[in-house]
N, C-alpha and C positions, 0 to 999 in steps of 0.2 A: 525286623526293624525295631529296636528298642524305643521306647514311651518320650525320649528325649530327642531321637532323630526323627520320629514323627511329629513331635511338633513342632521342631523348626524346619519340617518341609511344609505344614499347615502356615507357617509365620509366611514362607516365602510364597508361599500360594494366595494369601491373602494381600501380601505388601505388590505381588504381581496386579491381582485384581483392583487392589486400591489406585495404582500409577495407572493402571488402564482408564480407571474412571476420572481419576483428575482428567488426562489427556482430553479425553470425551467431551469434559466439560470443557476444557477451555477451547477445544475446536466448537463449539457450537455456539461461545461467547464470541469468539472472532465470525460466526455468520451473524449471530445478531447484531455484531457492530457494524456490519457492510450496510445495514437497514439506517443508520443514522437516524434523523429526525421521525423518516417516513415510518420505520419498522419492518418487520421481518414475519412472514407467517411460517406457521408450525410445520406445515409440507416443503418451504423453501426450505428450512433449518434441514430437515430428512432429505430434503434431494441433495444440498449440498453437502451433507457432513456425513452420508452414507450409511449411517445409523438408523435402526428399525423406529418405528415410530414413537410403538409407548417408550423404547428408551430415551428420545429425545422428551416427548412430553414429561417422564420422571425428573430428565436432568434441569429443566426449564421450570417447573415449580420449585425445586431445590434451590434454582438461582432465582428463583422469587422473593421465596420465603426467605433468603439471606440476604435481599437487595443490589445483588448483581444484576438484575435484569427486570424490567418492571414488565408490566401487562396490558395496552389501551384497552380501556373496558368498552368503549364504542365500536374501534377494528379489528379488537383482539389479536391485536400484530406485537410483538416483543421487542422491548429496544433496552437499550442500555441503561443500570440503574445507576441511582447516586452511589451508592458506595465504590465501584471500580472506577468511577470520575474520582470519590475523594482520596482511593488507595494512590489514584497516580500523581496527586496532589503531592505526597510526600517526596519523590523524587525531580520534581519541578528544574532542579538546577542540573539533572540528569542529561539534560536532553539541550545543549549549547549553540547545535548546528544551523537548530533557526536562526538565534540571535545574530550570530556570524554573518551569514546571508543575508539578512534580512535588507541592510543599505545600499547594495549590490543589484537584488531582485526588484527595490523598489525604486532604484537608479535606472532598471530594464523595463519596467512597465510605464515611466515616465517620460523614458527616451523614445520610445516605440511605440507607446499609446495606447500598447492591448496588457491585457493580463497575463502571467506569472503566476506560475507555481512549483512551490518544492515539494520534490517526492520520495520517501527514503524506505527501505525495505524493510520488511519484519519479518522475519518468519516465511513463509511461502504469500505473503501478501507484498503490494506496495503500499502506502499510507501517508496521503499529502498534509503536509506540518504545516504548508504557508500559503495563501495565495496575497496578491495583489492588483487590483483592480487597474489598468490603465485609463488612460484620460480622453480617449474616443468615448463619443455619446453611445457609441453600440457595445456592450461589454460582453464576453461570453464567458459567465463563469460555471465553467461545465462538470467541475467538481468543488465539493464545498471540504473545506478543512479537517480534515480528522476524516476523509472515507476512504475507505477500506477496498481495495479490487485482490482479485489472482494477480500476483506477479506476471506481468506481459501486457495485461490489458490498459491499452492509452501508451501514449507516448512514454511518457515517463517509465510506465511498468515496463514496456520493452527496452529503453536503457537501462535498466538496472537489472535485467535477466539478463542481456546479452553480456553483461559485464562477469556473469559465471561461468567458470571452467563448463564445459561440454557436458562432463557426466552428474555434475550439479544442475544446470537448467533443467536436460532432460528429469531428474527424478521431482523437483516442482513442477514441473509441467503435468506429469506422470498423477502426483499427488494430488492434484490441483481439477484433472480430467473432466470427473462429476460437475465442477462449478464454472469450469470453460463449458463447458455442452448446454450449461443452465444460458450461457449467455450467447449460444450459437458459433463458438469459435473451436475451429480444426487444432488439436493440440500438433500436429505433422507441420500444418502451416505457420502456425505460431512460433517453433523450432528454427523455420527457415525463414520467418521474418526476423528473430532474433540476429541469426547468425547474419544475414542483410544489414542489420542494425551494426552489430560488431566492427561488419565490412568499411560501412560509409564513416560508422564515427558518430551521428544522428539518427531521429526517428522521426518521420514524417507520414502525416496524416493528413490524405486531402479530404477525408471527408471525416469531422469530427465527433465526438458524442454527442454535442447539440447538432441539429441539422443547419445548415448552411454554412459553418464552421471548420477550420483548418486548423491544424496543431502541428505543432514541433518539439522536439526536447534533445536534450546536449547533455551529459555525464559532467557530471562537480567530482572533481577527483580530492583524497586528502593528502597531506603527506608522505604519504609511502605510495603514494599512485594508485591509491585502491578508490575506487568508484561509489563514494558515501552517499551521493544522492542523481534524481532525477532535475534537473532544470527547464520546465516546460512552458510555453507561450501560445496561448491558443485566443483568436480573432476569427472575424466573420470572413470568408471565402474572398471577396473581393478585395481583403488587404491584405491578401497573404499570395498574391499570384508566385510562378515562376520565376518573375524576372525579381522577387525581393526576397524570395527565400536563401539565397548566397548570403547577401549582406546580412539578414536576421541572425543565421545560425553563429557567423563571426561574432555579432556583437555577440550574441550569446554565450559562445564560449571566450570571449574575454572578459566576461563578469565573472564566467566561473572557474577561470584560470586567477583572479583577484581573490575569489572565495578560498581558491586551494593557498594563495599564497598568505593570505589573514590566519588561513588554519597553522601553516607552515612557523610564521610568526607565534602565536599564542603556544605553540608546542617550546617553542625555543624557547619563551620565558617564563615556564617551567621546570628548564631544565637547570 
């Protein structure tokens, strides 16, 4: 091997190892962000992101010391720092779908009295953009904005899984494995809850993340018919019986048969 083919197989050995360690890192900034406000401890980062310990603990000082990830010095739990809040500052008019929604979901949570929320997919996660409070003195707001699940989990995440071709879900699910087991969920049954979900068109939960609590969620389609978000609606048990779950899911999905068509419009004038 001549002095020139060795080191551009050194270059590519090292440009391997470097795309290795990006990856790394940004899989362990997407656990830290599941932690939101609360944080994240350095064993959950390792059980979820399958990586040996001191690697995680290396890559977690590295996003310290660069202020992607700060440190509570009282729980020593990790959360999210200012600088990846202020990197996504810069693409702010990036992200339109909330705005769109937004008169639609808060037309739904005012007509029906419970809370709303939008959920749209990333990556092997879902990640809710909006909620809105309804006007019932009981509110259950059982995820807060900007958190982060596995794809499948809650209502929303399983419309927006079911809405992937077969051999797509399976390899999220697949990928995903370690951090459904963190949360007690069969990635077999979660497959066939999907596919359940594809069947009916909706996702329902009678028993929600809060306890006493009921959810539902309905697919926001965009112009080409592709499944851009989840539309979920989750209240206390007793106003969510049998006999008003038909009527919810309709209005539901004619807010977001509006949203597809608002999107439908903005595309056309455009063009």
């Amino acid at each position: 091997m001549s002095e020139d083919t060795a080191a551009l197989a050194d270059q590519g050995h090292k440009g391997a190892d470097g795309a290795q360690s990006i990856r790394r890192a940004l899989a362990v900034l997407r656990i830290v962000a599941t932690g939101q406000e609360r944080g994240v401890r350095l064993v959950d980062v390792v059980r979820s992101t399958g990586l040996s310990r001191p690697t995680v603990h290396r890559i977690l000082r590295v996003l310290v010391e660069e202020g992607a990830v700060e440190q509570d010095a009282g729980t020593r739990r990790y959360l999210i720092g200012n600088e990846v809040t202020l990197l996504g500052l810069a693409r702010a008019a990036r992200f339109p779908l909330r705005a769109v929604a937004e008169p639609y979901m808060q037309y739904l949570s005012e007509t029906l009295g419970d809370t709303t929320f939008l959920t749209v997919a990333n990556g092997d996660d879902s990640v809710c953009i909006g909620r809105w409070p309804g006007s019932y003195p009981v509110k259950v707001l059982s995820i807060d904005v900007g958190a982060r699940r596995p794809l499948g989990v809650g209502v929303s995440g399983l419309v927006l899984l079911a809405a992937l071709p077969d051999d797509e879900l399976e390899r999220i699910v697949r990928r995903n494995a370690q951090r459904l087991a963190s949360l007690r969920i069969d990635t077999r049954e979660l497959v066939s809850r999907a596919h359940e979900v594809r069947r009916r068109g909706y996702a329902y939960a009678p028993v929600g993340v809060v306890p006493g609590s009921r959810a539902v969620a309905v697919p926001v389609y965009d112009a080409a018919g592709m499944v851009v978000a989840g539309m979920a609606l989750a209240t206390i048990t007793d106003r969510l019986p049998d006999s008003r779950l038909t009527s919810i899911i309709k209005e539901m999905e004619r807010q977001a048969d509006l949203i597809r068509k608002r999107i439908v419009e903005m595309q056309r004038s455009r063009e």
